[in-house]
C-alpha positions as CSV (number, residue, x, y, z in Angstrom):
1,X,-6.9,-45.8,19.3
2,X,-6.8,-43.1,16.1
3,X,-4.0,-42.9,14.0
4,X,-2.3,-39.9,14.4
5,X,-2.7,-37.6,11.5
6,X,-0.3,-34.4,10.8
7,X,-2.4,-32.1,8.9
8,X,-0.6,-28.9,7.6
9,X,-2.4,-25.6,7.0
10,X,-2.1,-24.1,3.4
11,X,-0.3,-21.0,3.6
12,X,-0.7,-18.6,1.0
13,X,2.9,-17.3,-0.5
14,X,4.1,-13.9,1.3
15,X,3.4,-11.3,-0.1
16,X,6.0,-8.8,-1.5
17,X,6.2,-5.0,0.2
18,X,7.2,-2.4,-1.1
19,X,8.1,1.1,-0.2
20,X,5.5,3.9,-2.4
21,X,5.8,7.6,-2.4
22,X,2.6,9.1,-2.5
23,X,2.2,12.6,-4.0
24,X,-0.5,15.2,-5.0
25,X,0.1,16.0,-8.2
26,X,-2.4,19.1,-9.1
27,X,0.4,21.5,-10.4
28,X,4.4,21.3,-11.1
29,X,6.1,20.9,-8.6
30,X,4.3,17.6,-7.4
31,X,3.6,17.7,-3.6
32,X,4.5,15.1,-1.5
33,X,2.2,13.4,1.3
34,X,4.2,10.9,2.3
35,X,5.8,7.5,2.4
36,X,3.9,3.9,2.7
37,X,4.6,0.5,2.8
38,X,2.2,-2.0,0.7
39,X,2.0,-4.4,-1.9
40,X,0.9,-2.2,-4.5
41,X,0.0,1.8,-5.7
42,X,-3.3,1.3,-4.6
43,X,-2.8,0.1,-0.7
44,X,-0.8,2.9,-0.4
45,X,-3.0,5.7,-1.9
46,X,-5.6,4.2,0.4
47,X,-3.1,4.6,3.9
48,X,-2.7,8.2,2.7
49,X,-6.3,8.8,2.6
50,X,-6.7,7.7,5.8
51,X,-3.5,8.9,7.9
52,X,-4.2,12.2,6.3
53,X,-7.6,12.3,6.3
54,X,-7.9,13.5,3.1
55,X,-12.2,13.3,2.1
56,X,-12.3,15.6,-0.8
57,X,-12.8,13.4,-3.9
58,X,-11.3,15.8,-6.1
59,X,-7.9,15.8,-3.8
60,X,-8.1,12.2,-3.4
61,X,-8.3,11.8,-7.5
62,X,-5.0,13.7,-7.8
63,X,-2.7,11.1,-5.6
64,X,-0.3,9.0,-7.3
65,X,1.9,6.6,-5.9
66,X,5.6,5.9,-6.9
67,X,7.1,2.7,-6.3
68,X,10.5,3.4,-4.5
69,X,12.2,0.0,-3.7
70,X,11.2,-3.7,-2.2
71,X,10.9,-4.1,1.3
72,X,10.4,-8.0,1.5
């Protein structure tokens, strides 16, 4: 008969989310695309690329995410 070993799976810490407002900024005013939830600018740049299907490069320079508050 084995001994009964408890073996616990390393969980890596949660990760914080946060709410980001994603805007276009090519002239004043700043334009806004939209809301996402990530963990940082970058995620959430990337989400509005791909929800809004934005594929000009030059567009896609010009986003800039603000962080707006912690979600978790």
């Amino acid at each position: 008969m084995q001994p009964y070993i408890w073996l616990m799976s390393k969980r890596s810490p949660r990760e914080k989310l946060f709410e980001w407002r994603v805007i276009r900024i090519k002239s004043a005013p700043a334009t806004l695309i939209g809301y996402y939830q990530a963990a940082d600018g970058e995620q959430a740049i990337k989400q509005a690329i791909a929800e809004c299907e934005i594929t000009d490069p030059l567009t896609q320079a010009r986003l800039a995410a603000q962080q707006v508050r912690e979600i978790s």
